[in-house]
C-alpha positions as CSV (number, residue, x, y, z in Angstrom):
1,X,4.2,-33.9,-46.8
2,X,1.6,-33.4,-49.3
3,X,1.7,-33.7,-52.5
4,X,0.9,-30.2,-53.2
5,X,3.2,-28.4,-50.7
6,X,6.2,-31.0,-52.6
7,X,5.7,-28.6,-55.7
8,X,5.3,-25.1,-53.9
9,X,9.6,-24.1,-53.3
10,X,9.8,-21.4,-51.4
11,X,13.4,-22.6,-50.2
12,X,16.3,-19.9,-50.0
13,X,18.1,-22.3,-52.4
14,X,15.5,-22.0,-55.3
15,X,15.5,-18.1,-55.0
16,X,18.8,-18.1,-55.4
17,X,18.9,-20.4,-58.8
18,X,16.0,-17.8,-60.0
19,X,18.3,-14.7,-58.7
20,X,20.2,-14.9,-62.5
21,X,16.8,-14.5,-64.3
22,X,16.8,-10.3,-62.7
23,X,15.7,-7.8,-65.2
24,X,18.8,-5.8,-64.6
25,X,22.6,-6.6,-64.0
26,X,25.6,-5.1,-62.4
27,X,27.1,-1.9,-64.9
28,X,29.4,-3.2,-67.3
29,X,32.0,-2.1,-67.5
30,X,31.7,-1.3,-63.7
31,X,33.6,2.3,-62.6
32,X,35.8,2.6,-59.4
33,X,34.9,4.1,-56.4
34,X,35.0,7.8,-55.5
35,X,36.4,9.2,-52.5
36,X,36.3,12.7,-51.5
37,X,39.7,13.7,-52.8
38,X,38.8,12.4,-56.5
39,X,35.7,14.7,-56.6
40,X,35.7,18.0,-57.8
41,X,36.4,21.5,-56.2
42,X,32.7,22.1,-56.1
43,X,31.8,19.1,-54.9
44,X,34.6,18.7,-52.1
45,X,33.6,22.3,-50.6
46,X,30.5,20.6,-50.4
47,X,31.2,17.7,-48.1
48,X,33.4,20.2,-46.2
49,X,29.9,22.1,-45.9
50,X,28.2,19.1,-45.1
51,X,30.6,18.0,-42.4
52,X,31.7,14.3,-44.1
53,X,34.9,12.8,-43.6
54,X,34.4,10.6,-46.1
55,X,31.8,9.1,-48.9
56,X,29.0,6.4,-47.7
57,X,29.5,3.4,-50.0
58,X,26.7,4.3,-51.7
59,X,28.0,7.4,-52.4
60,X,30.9,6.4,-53.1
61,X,29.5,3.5,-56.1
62,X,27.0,5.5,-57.3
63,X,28.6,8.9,-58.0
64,X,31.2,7.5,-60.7
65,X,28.0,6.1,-63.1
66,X,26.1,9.3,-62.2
67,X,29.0,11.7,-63.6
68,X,29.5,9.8,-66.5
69,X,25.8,10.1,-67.5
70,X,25.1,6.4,-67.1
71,X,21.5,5.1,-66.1
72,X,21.7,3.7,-63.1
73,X,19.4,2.1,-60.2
74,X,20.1,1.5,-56.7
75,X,19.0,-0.6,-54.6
76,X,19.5,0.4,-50.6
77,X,17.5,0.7,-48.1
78,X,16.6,4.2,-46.4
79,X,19.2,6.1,-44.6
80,X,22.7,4.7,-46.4
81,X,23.4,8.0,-47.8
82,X,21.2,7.6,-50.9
83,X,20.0,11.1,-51.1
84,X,23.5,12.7,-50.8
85,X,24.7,10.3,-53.9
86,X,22.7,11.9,-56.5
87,X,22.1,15.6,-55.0
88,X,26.5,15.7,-55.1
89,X,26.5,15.0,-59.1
90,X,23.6,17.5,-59.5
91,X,26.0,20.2,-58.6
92,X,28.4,19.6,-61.8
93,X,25.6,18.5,-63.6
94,X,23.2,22.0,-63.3
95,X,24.2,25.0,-64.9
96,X,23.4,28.0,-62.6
97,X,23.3,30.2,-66.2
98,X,20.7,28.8,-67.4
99,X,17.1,29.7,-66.2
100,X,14.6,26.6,-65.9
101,X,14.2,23.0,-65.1
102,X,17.1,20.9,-66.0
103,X,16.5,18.4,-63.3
104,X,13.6,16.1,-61.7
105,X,13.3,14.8,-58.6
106,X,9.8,12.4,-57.9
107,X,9.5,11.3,-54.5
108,X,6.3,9.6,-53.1
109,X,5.7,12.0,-50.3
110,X,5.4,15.7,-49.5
111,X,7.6,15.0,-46.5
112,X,10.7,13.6,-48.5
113,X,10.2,16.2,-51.0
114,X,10.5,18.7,-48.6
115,X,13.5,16.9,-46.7
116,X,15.5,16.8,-50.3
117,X,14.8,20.3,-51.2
118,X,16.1,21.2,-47.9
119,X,19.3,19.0,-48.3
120,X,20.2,20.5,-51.4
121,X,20.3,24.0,-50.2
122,X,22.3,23.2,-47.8
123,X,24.5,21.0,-50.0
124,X,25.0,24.2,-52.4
125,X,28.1,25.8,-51.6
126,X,27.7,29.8,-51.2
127,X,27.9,31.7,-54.1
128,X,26.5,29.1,-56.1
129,X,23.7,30.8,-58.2
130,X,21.3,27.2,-58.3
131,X,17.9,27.3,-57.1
132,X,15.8,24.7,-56.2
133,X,12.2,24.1,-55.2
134,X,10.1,21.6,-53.9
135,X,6.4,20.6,-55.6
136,X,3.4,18.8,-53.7
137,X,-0.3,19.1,-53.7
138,X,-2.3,20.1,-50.9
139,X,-1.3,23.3,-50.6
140,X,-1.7,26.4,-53.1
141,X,-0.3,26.9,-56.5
142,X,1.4,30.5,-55.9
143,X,4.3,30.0,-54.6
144,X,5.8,26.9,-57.0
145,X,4.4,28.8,-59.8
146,X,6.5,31.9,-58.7
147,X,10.0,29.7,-58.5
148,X,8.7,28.1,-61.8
149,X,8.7,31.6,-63.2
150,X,12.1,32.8,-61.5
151,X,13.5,29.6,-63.2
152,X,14.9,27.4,-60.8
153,X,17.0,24.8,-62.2
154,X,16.0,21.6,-59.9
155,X,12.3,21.1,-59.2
156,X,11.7,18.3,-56.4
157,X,7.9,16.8,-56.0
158,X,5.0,14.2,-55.7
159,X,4.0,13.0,-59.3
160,X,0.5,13.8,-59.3
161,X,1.2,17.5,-58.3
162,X,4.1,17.7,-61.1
163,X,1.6,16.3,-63.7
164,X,-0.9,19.1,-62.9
165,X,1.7,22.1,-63.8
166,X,3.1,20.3,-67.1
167,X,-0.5,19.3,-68.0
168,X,-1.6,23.5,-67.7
169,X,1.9,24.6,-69.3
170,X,3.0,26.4,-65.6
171,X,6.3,24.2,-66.0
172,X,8.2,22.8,-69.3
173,X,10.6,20.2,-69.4
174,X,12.3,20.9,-72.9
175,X,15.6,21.5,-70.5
176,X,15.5,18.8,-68.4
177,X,18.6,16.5,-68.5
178,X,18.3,14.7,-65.2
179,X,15.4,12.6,-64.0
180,X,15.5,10.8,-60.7
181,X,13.1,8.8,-59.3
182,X,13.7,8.7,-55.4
183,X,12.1,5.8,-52.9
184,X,10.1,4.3,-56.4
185,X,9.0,1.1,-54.7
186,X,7.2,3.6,-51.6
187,X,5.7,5.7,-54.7
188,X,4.3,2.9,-56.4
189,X,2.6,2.0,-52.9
190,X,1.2,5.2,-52.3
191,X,-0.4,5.1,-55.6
192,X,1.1,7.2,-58.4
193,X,1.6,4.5,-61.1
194,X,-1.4,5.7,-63.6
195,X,0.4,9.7,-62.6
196,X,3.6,8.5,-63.8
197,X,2.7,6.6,-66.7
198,X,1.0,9.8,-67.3
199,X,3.8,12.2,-66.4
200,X,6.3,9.8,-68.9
201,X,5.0,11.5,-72.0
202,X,6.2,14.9,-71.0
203,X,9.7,14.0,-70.9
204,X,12.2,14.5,-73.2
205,X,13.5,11.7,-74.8
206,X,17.4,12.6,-74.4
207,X,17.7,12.8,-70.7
208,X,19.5,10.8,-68.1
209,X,17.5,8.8,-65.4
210,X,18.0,7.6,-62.2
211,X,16.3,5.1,-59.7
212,X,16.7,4.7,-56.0
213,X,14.6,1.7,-54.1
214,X,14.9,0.2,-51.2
215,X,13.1,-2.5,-52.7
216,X,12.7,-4.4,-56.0
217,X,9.2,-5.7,-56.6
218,X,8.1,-6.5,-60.1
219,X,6.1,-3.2,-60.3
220,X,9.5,-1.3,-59.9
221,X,11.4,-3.5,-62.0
222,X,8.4,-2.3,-64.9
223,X,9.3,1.5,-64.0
224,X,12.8,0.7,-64.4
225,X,12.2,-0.9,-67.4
226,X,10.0,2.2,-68.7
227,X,12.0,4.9,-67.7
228,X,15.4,4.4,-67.7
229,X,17.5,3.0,-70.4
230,X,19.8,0.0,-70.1
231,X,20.4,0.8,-66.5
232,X,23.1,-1.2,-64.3
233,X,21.8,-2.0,-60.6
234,X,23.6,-1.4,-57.5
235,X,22.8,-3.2,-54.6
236,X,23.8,-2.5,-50.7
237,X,23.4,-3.6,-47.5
238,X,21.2,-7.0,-46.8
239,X,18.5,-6.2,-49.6
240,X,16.4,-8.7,-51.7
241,X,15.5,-9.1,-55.2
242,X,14.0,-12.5,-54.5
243,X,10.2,-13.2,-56.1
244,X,9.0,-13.6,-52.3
245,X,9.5,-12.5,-49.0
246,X,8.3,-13.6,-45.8
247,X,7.8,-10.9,-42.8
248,X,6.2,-11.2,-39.5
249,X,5.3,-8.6,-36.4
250,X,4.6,-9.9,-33.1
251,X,1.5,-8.1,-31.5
252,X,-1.2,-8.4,-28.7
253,X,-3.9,-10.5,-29.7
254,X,-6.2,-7.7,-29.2
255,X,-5.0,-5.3,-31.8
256,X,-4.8,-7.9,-35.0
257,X,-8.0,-5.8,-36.2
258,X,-6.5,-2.2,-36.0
259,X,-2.4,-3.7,-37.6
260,X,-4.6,-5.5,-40.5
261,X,-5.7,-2.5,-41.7
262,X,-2.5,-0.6,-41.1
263,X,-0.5,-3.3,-43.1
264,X,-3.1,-2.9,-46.3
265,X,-3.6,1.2,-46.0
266,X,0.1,1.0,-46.0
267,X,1.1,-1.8,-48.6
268,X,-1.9,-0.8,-50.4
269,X,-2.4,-3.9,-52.7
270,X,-3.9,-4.4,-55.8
271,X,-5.2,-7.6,-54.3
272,X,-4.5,-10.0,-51.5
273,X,-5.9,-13.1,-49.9
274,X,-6.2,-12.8,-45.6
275,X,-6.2,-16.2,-44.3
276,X,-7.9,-17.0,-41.0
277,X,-8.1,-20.5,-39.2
278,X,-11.8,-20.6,-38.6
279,X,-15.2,-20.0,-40.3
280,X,-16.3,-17.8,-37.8
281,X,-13.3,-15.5,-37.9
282,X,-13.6,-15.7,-41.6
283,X,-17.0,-13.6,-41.4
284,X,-15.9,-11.7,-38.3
285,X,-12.6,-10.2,-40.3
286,X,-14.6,-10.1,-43.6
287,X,-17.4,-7.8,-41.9
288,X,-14.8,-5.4,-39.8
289,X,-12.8,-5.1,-43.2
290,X,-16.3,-3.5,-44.5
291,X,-17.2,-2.1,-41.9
292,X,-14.3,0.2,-42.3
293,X,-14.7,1.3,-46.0
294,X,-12.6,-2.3,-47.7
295,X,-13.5,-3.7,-50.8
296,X,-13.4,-7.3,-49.2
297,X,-15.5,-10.8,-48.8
298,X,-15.5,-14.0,-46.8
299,X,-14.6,-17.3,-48.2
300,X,-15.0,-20.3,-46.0
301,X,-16.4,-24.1,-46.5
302,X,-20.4,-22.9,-45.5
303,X,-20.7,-20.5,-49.0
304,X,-22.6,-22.4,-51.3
305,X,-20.8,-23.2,-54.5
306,X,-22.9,-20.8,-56.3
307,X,-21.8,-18.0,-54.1
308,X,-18.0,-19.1,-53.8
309,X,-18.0,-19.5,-57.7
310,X,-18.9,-15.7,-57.6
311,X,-16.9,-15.0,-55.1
312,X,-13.7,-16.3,-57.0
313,X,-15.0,-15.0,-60.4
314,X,-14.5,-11.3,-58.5
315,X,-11.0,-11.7,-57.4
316,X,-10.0,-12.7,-60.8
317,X,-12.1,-9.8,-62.6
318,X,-10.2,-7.6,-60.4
319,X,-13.6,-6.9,-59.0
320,X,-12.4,-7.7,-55.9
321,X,-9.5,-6.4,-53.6
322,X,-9.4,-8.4,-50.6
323,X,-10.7,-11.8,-50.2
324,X,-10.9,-13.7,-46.5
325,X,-10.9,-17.6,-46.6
326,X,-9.5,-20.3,-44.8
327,X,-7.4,-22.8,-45.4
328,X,-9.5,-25.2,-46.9
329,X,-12.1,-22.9,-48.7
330,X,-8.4,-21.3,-50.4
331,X,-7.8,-24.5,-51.9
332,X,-7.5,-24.6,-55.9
333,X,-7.0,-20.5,-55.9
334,X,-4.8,-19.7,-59.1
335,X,-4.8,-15.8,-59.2
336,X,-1.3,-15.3,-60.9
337,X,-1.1,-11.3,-59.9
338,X,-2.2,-11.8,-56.4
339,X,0.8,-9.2,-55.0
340,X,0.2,-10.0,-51.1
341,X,-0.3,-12.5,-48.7
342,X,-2.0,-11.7,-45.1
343,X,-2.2,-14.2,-42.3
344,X,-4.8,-12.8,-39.4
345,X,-3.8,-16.3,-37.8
346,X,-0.8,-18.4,-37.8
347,X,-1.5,-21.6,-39.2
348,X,-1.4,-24.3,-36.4
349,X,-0.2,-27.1,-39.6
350,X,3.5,-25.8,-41.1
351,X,2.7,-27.0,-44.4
352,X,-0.4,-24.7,-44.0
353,X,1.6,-21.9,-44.7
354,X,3.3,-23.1,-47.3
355,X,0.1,-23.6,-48.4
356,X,-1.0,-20.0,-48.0
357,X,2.2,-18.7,-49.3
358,X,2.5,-20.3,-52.6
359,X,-1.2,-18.6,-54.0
360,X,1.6,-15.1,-54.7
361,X,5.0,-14.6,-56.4
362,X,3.4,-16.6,-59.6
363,X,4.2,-15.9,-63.6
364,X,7.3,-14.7,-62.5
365,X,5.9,-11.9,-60.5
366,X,7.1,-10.8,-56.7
367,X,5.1,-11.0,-53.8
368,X,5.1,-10.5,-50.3
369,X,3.5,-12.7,-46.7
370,X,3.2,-10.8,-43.8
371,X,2.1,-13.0,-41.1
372,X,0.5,-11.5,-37.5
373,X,1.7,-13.5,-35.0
374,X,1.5,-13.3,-31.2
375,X,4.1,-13.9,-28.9
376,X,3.9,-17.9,-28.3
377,X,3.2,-17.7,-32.8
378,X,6.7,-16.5,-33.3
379,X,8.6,-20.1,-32.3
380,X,5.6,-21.4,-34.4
381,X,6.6,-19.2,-37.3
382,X,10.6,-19.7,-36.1
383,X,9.9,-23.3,-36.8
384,X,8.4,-23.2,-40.3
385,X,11.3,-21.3,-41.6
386,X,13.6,-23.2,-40.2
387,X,12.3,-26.6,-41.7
388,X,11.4,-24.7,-44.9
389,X,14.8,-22.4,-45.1
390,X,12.6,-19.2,-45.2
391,X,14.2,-15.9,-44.9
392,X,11.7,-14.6,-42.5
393,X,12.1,-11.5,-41.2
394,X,10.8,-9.9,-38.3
395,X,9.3,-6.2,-38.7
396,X,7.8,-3.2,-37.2
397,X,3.7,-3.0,-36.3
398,X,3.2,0.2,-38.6
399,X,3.4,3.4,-37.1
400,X,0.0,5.3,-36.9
401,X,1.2,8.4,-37.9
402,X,3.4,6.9,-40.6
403,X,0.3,5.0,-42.5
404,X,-1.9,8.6,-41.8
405,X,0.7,10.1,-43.6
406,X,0.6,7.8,-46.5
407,X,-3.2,7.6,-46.8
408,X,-3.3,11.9,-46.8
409,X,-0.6,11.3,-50.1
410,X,-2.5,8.7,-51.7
411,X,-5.9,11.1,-51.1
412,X,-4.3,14.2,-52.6
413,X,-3.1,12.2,-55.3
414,X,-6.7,10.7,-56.3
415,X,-8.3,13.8,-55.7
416,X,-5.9,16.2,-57.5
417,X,-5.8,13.5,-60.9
418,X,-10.3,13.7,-60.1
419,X,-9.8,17.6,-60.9
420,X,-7.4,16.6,-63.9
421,X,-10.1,14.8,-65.3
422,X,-12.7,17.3,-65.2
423,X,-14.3,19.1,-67.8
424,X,-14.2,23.0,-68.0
425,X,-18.2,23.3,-67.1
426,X,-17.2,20.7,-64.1
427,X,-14.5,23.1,-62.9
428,X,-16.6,26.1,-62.8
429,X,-19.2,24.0,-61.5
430,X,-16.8,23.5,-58.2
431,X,-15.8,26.8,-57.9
432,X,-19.4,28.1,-57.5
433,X,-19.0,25.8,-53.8
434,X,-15.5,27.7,-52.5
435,X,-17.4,30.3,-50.4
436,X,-19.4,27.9,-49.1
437,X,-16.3,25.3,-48.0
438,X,-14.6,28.5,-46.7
439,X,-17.7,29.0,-44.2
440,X,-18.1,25.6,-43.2
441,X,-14.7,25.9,-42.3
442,X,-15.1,29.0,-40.7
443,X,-18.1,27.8,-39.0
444,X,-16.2,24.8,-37.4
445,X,-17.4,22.1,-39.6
446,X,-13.9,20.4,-40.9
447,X,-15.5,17.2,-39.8
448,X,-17.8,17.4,-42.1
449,X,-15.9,18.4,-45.2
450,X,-13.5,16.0,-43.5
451,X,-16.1,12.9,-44.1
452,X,-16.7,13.7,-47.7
453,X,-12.6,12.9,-48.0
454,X,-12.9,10.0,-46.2
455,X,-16.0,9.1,-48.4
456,X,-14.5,9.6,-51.2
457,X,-11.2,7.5,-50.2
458,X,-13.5,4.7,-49.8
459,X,-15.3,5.2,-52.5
460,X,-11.5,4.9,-54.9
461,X,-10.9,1.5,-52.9
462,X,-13.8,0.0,-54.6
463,X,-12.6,1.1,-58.4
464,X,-9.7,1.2,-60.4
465,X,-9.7,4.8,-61.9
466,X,-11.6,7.6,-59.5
467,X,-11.6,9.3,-62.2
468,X,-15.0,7.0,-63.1
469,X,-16.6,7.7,-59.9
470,X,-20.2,9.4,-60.1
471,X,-19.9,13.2,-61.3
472,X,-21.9,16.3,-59.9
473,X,-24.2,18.4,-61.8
474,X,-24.7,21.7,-62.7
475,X,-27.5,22.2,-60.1
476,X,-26.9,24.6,-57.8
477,X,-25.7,25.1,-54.8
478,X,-28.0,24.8,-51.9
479,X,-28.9,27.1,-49.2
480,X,-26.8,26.4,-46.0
481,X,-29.9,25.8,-43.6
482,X,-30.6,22.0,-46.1
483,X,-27.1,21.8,-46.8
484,X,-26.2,21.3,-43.2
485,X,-29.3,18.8,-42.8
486,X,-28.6,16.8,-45.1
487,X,-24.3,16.4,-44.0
488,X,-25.7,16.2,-40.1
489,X,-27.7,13.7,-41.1
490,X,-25.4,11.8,-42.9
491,X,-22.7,12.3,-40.8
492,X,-24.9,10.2,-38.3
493,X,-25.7,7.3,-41.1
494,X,-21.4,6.4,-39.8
495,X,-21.1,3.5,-37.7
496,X,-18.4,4.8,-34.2
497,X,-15.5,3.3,-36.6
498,X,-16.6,5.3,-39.9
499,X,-16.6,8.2,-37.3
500,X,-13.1,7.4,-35.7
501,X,-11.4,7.0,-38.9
502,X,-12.7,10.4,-41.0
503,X,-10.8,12.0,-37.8
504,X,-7.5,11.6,-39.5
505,X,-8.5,13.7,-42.7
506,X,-9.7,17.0,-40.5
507,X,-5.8,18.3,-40.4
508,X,-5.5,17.9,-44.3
509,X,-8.5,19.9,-45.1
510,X,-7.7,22.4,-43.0
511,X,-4.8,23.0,-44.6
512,X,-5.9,22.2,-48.1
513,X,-8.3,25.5,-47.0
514,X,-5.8,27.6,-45.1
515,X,-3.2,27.2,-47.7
516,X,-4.9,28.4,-51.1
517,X,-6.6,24.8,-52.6
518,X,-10.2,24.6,-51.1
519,X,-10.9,23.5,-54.8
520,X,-10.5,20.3,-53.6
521,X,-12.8,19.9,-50.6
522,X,-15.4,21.9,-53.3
523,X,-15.4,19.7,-55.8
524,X,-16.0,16.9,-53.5
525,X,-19.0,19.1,-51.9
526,X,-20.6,19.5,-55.2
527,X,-20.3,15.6,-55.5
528,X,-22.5,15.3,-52.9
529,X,-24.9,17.6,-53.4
530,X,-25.6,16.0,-56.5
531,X,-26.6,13.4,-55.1
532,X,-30.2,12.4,-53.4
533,X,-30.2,11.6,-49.8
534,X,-31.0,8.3,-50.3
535,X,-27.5,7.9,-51.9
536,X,-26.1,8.1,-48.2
537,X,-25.2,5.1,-47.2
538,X,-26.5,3.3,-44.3
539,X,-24.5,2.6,-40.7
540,X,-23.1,-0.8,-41.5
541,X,-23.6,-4.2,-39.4
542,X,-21.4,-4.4,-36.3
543,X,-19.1,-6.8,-37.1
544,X,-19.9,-10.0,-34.8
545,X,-17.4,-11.2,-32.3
546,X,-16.0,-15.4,-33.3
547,X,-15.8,-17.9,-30.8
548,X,-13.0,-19.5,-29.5
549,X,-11.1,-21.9,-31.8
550,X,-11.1,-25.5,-30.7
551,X,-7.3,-26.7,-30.8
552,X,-5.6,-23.1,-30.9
553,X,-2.9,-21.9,-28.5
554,X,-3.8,-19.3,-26.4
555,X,-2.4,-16.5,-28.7
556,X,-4.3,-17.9,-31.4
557,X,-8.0,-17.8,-29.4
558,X,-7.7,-14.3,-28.3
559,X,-6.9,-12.5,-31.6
560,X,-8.8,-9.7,-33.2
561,X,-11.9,-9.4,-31.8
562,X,-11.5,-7.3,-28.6
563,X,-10.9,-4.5,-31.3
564,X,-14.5,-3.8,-32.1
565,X,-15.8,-4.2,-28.2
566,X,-17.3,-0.7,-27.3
């Protein structure tokens, strides 16, 4: 063994010698368990409602710290009962009396926002006066502004949605006493860490919090940190608070292009490394990535050292998200918040990827490796964690519907903190383009308005803050004859995968539209047509098919490049 790889432990048994440096500790003193008969009246006829025989032992552990007012997170993964542990509390907690928001519920999606509001109601035992309602953007403003107004004493939403109604005053906080922050490690994915660092000033300071995560990356250990004070940490069911884990899904050779970008749409790093085994799949991947809107670039042992110096000096600067190398051109990298991982390939040497592993999880900080493997990879990968005593754990390809769902969240949110940051002339600006986003519509153009989303979801890939990206003007708007020329004809600048993927945007504007917020779609119109034509990008290079490895297995030779074959 190398040198090198003799420094990189990864081992289960060095994890668990760092496991005592964890930001946050078992509660001390620690309470003892609840059980149905040691709740209260309230809260009993609301298991009876609910149909429990007894309390899940998350419900059971948490509850005790949650009635005595102690900060508290837990750690457990989805579906052990999580949801039911702090909306049973919020019943004794909430007084029914008192008109307006005395507790917060952030969650990361629109979906889990609506799921909890739903479980609460029916949690509520009848002739209990609370109210509820649940907050997310994309839709229109009336009807949270009318429960705002009626009082409601729980308010349930997406961050960046809840910022927008405390930053124009339509909802207060002065009466909140609970905050909870529900599924924090998927909310930190999706994007809503600038909204809640945001949203943190608007909370009072005397307040009990909450935190829920299935995970515990360093990112949520930071929010816990932040927003809860002195919290004790629950933990249940197989979960991990080591500084790396190691996750693989097995997969047809063919469809490595298409799970690649699922797995970064979805984990949506700040940066990452993607190792492939060859140069020529190096520039193959590193073209397809850009092809399809990634900030990303090649690394392999043909770049000049001028051009990998630059290269490198990017990643660092954070002026670069996604970097694809080999093995040997990744040698020397030292980027201490690298957060993920990626192996397109399984490397054919073991100590390879230790190798690959050890470039995240430095300074202290988490990260994860998810490895693509297919079928005659996963003894390969079997193999390495056995001589290496790596918890690897298989997982799931993602779901299609699952990362659309999370890209549509993360859009809203960027778009939604874009109008935040608009000036009062900017505003007015966009609402002079409403009619003409409602006719579009009308017309049967959503795929149009539908590319300027996906344009600008690219566009926020490529910078930090949207917020900076390039504003309209106060020119106005033009006639509809030109304005259709000029989205025709950059509707056909898209290569057949730019064209493919704005597909999965058409069902959010069309509701953004049919549900009172074509602000949105607007603002982004007026974006363009501030713009010259020659600001419309051109159809990028097809991405070029690599040969076959020398010295790869078969599952090895075939991956990826059947993807882009039309």
């Amino acid at each position: 063994m190398s040198l090198y790889v003799k420094v990189i432990d990864l081992t289960s048994k060095s994890r668990a010698e760092k496991e005592g440096s964890a930001l946050f500790k078992e509660p001390d003193p620690p309470l003892p368990e609840a059980s149905v008969d040691s709740l209260s009246p309230t809260m009993q006829e609301a298991v009876r409602r609910l149909g429990w025989s007894s309390l899940m032992p998350v419900q059971a552990k948490a509850i005790p710290y949650m009635l005595a007012s102690r900060d508290l997170i837990v750690q457990s993964k989805t579906g052990s009962g999580k949801t039911g542990a702090f909306l049973l509390p919020l019943l004794e907690k909430l007084d029914s009396n008192l008109k307006g928001t005395q507790a917060l519920i952030l969650t990361p999606t629109r979906e889990l926002a609506r799921q909890i509001f739903e479980a609460f109601v029916e949690t509520v035992p009848k002739g209990n006066e609370l109210k509820a309602v649940s907050v997310y953007g994309g839709v229109g403003y009336g009807p949270q502004l009318k429960a705002f107004n009626d009082g409601v004493q729980l308010v349930v939403g997406t961050p960046g949605r809840i910022l927008d109604h405390l930053a124009k005053r339509t909802l207060t906080l002065e009466k909140l006493r609970v905050l909870i922050l529900d599924e924090a490690d998927e909310m930190l994915s999706v994007g809503f860490w600038p909204a809640m660092q945001e949203l943190r000033r608007y909370l009072p300071r005397e307040r009990e919090s909450y935190m829920f995560s299935a995970t515990m990356p360093y990112k949520v250990q930071s929010l816990g940190q932040e927003f809860l004070d002195s919290p004790g940490l629950l933990t249940f069911g197989k979960v991990s608070v080591d500084e790396m884990s190691h996750r693989y899904a097995v997969l047809a050779p063919m469809d490595k292009n298409q799970t690649i970008v699922r797995f970064i749409e979805l984990e949506n790093p700040d940066s990452a490394i993607i190792f492939c085994n060859t140069k020529r799949r190096v520039e193959y991947l590193s073209l397809y990535l850009q092809n399809y809107g990634f900030d990303a670039r090649g690394l392999s042992g043909d770049l000049s050292q001028k051009d990998r110096e630059q290269v490198m000096e990017q990643i660092r600067s954070a002026r670069l998200r996604f970097l694809v190398a080999t093995d040997v051109a990744a040698r020397g990298i030292d980027i201490s918040d690298l957060s993920h991982i990626f192996m397109y390939d399984v490397p054919m040497d073991p100590e390879y990827y230790v190798h690959r592993a050890g470039r995240t999880a430095r300074a202290g900080k988490t990260g994860k490796v998810v490895a693509l493997a297919t079928i005659t990879d996963e003894h390969t990968l079997k193999s390495i964690a056995k001589e290496f005593s790596l918890d690897l754990v298989k997982i799931d390809v993602p779901d299609k519907q699952e990362v659309e769902r999370y890209v549509r969240t993360r859009v809203i949110e960027l778009l939604e903190a874009r109008v935040r940051s608009q000036s009062e002339d900017e505003t007015a600006h966009s609402a002079s383009f409403v009619p003409i986003v409602t006719t579009l519509m009308h017309e049967g153009h959503v795929h149009w308005l539908s590319m300027l989303v996906d344009g600008f979801y690219h566009e926020t890939l490529h910078v930090k803050d949207s917020t900076s990206l390039p504003r309209q003007t106060d020119a106005p708007p033009p006639d509809m004859e030109e304005l259709a020329s000029r989205l025709a004809a950059h509707l056909d600048t898209l290569s057949n995968l730019g064209k493919e993927r704005l597909l999965r945007f058409e069902p959010l504007v069309t509701e953004m539209i049919e549900e009172g917020e074509p602000e949105l779609p607007a603002m982004l119109l007026a974006d363009f047509c501030a713009q010259p034509p020659a600001r419309n990008i051109a159809a990028p290079k097809p991405a070029r098919r690599p040969e076959r490895s020398r010295g790869q297995n078969r599952g090895q030779n075939r991956g990826g490049p059947r993807g882009l074959r039309r």
